[in-house]
mmCIF file of the protein (N, C-alpha, C, O) and its ligand, coordinates in Angstrom:
data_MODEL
# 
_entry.id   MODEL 
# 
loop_
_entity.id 
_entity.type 
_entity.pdbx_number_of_molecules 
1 polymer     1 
2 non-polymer 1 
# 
_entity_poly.entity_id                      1 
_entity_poly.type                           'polypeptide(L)' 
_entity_poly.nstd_linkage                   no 
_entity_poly.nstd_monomer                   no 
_entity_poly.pdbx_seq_one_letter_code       
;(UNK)(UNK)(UNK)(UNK)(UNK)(UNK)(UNK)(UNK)(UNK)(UNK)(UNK)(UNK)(UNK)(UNK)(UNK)(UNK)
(UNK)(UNK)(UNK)(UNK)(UNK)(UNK)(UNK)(UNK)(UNK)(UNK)(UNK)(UNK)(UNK)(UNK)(UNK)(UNK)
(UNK)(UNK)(UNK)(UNK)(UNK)(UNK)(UNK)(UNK)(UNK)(UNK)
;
_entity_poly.pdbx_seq_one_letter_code_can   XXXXXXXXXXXXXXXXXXXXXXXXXXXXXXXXXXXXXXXXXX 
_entity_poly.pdbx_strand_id                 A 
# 
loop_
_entity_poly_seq.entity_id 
_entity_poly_seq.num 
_entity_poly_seq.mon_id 
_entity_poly_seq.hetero 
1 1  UNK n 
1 2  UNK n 
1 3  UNK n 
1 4  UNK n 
1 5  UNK n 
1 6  UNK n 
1 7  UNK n 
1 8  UNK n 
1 9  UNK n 
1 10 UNK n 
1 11 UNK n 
1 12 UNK n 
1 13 UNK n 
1 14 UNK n 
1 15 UNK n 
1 16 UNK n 
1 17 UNK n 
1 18 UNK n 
1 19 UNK n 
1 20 UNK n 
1 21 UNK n 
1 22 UNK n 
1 23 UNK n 
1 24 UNK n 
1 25 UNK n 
1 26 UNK n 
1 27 UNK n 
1 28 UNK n 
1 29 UNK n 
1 30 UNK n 
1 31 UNK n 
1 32 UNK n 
1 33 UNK n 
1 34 UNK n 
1 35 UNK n 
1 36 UNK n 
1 37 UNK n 
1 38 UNK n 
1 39 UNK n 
1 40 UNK n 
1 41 UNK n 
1 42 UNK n 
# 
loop_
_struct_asym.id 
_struct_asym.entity_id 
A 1 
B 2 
# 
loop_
_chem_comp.id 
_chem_comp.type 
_chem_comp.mon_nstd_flag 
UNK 'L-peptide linking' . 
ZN  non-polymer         . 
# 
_pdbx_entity_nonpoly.entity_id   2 
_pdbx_entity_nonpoly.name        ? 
_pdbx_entity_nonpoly.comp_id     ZN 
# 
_pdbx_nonpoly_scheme.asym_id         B 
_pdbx_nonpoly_scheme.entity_id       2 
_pdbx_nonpoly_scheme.mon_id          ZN 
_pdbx_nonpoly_scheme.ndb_seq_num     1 
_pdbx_nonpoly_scheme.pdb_seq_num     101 
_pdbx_nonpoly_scheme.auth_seq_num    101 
_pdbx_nonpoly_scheme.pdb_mon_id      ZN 
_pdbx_nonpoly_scheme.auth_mon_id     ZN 
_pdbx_nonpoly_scheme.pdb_strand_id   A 
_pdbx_nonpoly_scheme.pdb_ins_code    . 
# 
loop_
_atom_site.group_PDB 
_atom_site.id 
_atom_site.type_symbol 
_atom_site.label_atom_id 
_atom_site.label_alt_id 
_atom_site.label_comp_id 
_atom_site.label_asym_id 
_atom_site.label_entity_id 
_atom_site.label_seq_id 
_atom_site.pdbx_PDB_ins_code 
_atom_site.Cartn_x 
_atom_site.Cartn_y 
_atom_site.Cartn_z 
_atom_site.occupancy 
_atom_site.B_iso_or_equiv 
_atom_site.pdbx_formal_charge 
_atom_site.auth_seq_id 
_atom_site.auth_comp_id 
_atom_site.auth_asym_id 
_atom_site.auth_atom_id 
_atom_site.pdbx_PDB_model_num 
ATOM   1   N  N  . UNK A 1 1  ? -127.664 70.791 171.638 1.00 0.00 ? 1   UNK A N  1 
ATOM   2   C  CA . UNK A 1 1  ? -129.085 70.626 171.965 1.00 0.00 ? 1   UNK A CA 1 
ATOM   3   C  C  . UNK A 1 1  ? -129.247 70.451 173.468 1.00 0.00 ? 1   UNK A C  1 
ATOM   4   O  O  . UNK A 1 1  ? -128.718 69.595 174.177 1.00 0.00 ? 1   UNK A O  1 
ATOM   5   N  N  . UNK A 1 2  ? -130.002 71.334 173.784 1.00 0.00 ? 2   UNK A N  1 
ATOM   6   C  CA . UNK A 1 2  ? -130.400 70.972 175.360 1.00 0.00 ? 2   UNK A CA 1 
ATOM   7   C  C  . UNK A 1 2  ? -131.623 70.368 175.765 1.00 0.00 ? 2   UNK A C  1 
ATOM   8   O  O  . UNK A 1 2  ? -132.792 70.544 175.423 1.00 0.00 ? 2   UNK A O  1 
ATOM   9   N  N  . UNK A 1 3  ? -130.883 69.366 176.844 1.00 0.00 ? 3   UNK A N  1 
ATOM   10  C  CA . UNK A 1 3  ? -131.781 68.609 177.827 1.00 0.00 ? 3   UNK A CA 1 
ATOM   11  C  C  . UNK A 1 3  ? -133.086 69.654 178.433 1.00 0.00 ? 3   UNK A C  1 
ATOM   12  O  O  . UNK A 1 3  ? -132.821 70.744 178.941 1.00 0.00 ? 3   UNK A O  1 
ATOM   13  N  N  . UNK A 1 4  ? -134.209 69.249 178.322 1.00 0.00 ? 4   UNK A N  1 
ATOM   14  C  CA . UNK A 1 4  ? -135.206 69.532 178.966 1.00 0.00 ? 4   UNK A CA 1 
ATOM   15  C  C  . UNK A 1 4  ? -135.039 70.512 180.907 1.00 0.00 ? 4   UNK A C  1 
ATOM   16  O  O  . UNK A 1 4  ? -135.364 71.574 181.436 1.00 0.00 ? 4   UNK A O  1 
ATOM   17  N  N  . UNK A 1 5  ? -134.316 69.194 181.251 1.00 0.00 ? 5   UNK A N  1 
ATOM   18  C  CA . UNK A 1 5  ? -133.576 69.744 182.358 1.00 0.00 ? 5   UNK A CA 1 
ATOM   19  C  C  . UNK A 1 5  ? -132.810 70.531 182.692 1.00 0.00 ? 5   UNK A C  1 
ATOM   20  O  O  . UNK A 1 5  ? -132.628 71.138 183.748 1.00 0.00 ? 5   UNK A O  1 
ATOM   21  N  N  . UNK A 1 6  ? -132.240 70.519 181.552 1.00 0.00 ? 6   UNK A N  1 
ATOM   22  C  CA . UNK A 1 6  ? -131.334 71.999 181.278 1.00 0.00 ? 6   UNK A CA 1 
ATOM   23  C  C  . UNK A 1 6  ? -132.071 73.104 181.031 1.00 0.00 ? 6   UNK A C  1 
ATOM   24  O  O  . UNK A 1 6  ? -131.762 73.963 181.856 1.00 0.00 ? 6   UNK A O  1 
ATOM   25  N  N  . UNK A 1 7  ? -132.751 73.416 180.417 1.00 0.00 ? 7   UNK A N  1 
ATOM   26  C  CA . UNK A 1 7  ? -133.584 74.160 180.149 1.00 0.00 ? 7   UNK A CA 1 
ATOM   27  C  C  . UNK A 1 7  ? -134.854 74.660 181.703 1.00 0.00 ? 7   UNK A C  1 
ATOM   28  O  O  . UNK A 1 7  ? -135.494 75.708 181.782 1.00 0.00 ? 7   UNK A O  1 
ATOM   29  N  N  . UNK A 1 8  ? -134.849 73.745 182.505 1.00 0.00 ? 8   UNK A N  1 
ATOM   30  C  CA . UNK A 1 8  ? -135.338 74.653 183.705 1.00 0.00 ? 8   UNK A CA 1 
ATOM   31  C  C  . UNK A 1 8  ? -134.608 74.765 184.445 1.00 0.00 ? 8   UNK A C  1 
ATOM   32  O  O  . UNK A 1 8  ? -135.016 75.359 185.443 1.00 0.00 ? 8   UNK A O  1 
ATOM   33  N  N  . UNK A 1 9  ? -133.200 74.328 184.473 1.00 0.00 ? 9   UNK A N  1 
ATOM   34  C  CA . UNK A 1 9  ? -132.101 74.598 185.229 1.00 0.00 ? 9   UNK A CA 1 
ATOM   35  C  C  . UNK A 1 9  ? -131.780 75.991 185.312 1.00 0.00 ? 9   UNK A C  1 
ATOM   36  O  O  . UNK A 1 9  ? -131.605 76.634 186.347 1.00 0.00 ? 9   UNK A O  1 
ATOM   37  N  N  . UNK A 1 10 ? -131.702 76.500 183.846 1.00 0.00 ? 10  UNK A N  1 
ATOM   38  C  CA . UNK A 1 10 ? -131.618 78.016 183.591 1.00 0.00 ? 10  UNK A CA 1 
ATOM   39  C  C  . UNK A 1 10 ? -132.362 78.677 183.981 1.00 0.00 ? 10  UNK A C  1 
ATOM   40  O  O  . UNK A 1 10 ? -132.015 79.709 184.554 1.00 0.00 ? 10  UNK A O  1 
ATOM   41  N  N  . UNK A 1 11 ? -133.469 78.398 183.850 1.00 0.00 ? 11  UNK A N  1 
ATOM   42  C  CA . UNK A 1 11 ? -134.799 79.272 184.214 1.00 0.00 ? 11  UNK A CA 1 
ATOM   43  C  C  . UNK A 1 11 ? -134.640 80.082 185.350 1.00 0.00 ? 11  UNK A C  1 
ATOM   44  O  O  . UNK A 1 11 ? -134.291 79.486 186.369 1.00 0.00 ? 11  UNK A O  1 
ATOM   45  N  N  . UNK A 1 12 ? -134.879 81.789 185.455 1.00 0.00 ? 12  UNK A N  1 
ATOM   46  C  CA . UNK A 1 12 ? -134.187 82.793 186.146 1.00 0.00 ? 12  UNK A CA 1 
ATOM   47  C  C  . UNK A 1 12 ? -135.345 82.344 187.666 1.00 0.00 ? 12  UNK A C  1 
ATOM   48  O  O  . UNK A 1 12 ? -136.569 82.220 187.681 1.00 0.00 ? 12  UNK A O  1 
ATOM   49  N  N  . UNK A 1 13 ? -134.560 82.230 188.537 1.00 0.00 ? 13  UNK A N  1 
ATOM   50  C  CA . UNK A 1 13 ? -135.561 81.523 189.518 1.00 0.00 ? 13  UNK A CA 1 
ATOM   51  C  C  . UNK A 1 13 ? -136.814 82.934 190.267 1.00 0.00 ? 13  UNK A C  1 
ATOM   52  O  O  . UNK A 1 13 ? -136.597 84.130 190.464 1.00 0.00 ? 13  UNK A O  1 
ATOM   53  N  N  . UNK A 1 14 ? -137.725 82.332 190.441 1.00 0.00 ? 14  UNK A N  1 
ATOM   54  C  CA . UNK A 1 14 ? -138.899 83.344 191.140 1.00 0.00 ? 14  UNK A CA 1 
ATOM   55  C  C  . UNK A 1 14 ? -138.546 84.276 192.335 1.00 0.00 ? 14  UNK A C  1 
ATOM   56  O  O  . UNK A 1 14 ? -137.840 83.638 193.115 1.00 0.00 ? 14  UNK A O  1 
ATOM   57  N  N  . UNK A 1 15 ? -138.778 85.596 192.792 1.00 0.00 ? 15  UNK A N  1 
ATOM   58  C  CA . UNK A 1 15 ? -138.521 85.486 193.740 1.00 0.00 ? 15  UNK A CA 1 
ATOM   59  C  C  . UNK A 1 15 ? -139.873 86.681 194.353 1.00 0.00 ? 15  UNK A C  1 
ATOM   60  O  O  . UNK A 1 15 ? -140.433 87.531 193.662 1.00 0.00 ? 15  UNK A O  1 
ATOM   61  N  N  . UNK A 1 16 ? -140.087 86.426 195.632 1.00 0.00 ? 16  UNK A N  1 
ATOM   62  C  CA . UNK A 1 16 ? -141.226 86.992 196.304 1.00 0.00 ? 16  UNK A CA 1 
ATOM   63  C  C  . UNK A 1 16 ? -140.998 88.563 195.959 1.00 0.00 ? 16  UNK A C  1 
ATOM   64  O  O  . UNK A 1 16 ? -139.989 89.265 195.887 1.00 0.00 ? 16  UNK A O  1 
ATOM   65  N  N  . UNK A 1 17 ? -142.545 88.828 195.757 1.00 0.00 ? 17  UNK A N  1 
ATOM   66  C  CA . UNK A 1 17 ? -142.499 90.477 195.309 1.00 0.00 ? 17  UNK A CA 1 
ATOM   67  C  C  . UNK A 1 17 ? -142.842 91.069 196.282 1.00 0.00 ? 17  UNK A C  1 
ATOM   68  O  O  . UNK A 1 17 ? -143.138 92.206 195.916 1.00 0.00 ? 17  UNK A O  1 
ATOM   69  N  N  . UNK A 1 18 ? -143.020 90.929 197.635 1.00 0.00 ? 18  UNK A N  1 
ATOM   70  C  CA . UNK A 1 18 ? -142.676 91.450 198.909 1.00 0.00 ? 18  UNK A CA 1 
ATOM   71  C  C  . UNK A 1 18 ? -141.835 91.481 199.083 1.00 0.00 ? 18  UNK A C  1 
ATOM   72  O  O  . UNK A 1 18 ? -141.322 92.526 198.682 1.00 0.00 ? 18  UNK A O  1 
ATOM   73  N  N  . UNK A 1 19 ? -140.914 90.545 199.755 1.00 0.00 ? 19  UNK A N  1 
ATOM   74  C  CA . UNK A 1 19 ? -139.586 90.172 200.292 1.00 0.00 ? 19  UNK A CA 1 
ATOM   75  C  C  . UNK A 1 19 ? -138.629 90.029 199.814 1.00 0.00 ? 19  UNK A C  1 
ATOM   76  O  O  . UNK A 1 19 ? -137.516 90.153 200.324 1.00 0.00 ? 19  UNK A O  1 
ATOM   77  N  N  . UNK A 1 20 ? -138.984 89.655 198.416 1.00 0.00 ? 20  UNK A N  1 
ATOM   78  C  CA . UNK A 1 20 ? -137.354 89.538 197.848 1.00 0.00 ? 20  UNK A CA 1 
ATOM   79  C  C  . UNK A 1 20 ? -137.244 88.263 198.216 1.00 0.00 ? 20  UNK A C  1 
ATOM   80  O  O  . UNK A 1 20 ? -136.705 87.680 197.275 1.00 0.00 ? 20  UNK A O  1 
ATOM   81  N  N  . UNK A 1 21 ? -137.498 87.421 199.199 1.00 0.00 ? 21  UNK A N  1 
ATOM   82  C  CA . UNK A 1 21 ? -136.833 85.869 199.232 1.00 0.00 ? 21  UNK A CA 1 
ATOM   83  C  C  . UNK A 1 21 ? -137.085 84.885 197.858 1.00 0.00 ? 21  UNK A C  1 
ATOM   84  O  O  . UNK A 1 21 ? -138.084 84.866 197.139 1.00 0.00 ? 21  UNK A O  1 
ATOM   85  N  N  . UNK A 1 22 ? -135.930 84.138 197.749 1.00 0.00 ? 22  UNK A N  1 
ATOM   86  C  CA . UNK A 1 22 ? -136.370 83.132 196.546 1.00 0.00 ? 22  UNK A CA 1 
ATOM   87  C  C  . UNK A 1 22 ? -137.640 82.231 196.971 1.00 0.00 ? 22  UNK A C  1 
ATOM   88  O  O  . UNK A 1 22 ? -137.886 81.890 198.127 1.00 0.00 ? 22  UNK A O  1 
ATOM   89  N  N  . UNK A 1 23 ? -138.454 81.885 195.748 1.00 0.00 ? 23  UNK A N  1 
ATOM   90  C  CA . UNK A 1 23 ? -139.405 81.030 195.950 1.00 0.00 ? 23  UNK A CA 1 
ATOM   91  C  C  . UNK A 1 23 ? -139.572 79.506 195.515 1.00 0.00 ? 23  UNK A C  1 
ATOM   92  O  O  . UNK A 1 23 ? -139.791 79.213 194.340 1.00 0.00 ? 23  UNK A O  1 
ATOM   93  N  N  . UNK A 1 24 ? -139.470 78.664 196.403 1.00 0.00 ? 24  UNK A N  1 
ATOM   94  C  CA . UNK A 1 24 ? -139.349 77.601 196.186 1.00 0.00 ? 24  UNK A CA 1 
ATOM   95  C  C  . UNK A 1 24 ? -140.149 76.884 194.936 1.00 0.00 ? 24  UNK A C  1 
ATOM   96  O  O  . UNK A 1 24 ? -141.321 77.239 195.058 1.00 0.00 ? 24  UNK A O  1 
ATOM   97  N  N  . UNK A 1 25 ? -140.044 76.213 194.037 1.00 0.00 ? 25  UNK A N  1 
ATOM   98  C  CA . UNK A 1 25 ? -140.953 75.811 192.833 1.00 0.00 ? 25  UNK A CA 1 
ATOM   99  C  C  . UNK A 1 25 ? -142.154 75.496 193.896 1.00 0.00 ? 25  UNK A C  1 
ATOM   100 O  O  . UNK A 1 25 ? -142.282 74.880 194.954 1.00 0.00 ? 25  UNK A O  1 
ATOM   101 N  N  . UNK A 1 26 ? -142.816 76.131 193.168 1.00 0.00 ? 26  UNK A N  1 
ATOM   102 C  CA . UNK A 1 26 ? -144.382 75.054 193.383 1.00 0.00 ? 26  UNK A CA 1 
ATOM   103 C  C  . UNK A 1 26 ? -145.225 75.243 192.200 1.00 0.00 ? 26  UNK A C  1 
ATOM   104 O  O  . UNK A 1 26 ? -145.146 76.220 191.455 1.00 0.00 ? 26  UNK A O  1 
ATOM   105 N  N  . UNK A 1 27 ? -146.209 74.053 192.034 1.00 0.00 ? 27  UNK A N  1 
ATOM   106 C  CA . UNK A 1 27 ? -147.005 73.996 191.317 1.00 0.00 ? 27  UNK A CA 1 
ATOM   107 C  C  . UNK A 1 27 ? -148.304 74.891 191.068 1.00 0.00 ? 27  UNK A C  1 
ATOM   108 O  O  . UNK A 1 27 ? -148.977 75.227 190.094 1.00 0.00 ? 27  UNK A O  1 
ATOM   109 N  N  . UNK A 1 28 ? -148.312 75.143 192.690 1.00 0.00 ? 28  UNK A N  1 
ATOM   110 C  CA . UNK A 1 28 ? -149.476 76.230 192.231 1.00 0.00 ? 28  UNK A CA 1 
ATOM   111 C  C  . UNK A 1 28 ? -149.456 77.870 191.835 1.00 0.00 ? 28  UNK A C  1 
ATOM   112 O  O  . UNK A 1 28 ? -148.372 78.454 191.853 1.00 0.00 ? 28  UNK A O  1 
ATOM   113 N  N  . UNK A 1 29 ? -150.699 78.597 191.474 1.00 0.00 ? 29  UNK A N  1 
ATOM   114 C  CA . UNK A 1 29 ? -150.282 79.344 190.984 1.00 0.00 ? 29  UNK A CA 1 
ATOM   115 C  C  . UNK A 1 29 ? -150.631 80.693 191.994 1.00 0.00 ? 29  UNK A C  1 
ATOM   116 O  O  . UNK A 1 29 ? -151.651 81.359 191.815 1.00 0.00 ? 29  UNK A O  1 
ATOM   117 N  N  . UNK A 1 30 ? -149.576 81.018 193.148 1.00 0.00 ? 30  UNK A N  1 
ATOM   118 C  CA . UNK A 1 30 ? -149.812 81.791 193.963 1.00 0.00 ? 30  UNK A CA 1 
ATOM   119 C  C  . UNK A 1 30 ? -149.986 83.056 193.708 1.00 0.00 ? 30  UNK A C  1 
ATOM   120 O  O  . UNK A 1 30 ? -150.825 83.809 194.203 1.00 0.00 ? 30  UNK A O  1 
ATOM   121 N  N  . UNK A 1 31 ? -148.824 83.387 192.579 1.00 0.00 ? 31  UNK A N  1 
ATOM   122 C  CA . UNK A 1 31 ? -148.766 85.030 192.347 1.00 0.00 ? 31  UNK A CA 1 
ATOM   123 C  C  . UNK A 1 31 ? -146.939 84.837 192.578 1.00 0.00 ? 31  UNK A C  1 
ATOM   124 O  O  . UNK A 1 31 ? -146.315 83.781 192.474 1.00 0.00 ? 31  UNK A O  1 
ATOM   125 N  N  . UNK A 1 32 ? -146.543 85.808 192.816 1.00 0.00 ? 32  UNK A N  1 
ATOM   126 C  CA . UNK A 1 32 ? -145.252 85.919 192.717 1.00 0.00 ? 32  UNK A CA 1 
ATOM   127 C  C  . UNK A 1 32 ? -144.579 86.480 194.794 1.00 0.00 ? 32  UNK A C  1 
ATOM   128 O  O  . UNK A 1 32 ? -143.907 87.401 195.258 1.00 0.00 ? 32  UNK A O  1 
ATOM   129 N  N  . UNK A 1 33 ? -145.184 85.451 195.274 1.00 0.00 ? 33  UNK A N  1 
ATOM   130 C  CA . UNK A 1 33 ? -144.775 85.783 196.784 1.00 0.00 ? 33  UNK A CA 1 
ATOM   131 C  C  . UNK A 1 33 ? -144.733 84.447 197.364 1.00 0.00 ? 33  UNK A C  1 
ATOM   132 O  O  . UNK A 1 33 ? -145.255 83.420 196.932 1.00 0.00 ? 33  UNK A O  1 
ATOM   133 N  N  . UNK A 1 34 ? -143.790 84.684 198.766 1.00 0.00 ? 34  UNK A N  1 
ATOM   134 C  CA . UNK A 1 34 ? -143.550 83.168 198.966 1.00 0.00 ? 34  UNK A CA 1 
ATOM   135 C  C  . UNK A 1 34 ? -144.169 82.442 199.959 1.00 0.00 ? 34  UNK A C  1 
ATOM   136 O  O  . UNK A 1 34 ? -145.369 82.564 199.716 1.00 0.00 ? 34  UNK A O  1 
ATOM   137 N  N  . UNK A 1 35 ? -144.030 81.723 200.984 1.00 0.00 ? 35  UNK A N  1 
ATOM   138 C  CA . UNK A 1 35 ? -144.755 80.850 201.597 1.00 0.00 ? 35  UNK A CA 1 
ATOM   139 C  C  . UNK A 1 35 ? -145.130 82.106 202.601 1.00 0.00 ? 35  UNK A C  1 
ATOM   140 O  O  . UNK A 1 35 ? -146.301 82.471 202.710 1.00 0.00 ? 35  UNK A O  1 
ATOM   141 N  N  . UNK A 1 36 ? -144.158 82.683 203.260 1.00 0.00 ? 36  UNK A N  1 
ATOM   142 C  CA . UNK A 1 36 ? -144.328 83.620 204.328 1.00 0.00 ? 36  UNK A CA 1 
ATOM   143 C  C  . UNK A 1 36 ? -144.782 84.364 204.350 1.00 0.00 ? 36  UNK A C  1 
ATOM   144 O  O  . UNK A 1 36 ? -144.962 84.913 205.437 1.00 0.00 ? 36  UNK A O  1 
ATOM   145 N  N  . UNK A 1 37 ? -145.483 85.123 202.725 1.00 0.00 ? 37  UNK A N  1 
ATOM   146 C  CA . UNK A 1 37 ? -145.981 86.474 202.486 1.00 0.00 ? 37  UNK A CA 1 
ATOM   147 C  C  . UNK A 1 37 ? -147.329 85.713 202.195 1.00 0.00 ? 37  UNK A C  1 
ATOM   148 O  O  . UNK A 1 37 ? -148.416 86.098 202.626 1.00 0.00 ? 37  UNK A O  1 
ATOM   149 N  N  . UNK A 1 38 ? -147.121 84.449 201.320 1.00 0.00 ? 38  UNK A N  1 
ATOM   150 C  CA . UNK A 1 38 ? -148.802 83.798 201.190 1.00 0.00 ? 38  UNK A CA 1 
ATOM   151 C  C  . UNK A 1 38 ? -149.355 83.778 202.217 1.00 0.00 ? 38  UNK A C  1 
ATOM   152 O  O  . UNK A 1 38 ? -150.492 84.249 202.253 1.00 0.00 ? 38  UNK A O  1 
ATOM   153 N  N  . UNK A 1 39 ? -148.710 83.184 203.523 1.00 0.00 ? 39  UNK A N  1 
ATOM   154 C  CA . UNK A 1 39 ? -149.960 82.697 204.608 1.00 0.00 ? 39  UNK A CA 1 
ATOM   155 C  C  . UNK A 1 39 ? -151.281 83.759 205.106 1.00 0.00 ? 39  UNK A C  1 
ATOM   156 O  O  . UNK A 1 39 ? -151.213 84.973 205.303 1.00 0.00 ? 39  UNK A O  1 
ATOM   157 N  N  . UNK A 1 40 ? -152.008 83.213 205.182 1.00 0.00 ? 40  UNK A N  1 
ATOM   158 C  CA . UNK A 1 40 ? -153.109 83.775 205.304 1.00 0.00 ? 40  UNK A CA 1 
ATOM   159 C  C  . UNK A 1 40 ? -153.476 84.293 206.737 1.00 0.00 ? 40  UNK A C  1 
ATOM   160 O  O  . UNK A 1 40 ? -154.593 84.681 207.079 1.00 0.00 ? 40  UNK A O  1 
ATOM   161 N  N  . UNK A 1 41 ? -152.115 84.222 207.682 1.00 0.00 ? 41  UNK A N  1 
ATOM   162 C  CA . UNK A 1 41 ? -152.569 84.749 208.884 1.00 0.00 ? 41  UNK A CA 1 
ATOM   163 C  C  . UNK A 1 41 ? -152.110 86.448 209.074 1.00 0.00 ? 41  UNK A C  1 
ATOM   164 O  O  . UNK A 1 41 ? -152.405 87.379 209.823 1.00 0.00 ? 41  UNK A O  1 
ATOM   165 N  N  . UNK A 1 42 ? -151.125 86.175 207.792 1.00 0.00 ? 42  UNK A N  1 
ATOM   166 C  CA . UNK A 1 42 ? -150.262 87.513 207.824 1.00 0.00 ? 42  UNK A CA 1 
ATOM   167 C  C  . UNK A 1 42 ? -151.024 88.702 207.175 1.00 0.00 ? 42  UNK A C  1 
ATOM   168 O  O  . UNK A 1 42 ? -150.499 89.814 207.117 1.00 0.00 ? 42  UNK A O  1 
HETATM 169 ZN ZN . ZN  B 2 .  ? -142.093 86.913 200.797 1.00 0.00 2 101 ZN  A ZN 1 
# 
């Protein structure tokens, strides 16, 4: 039986659909891009 924690441990991690960089967890719900492709100056 797995731990909860285990279970997002696995979890295939996000990664930006621009760049390709991994995306750090966050809570909100950006879309699938990361801090550098979110900013709004870019
Ligand atoms: Zn990116």
């Amino acid at each position: 039986m797995k731990s909860i924690v285990e279970f997002f441990r696995t979890l295939p991690k996000k990664k930006c659909s621009k760049c390709g960089n991994s995306i750090l967890e966050k809570a909100d719900c950006y879309g699938n891009v990361c801090d550098e492709c979110d900013h709004p100056a870019r």
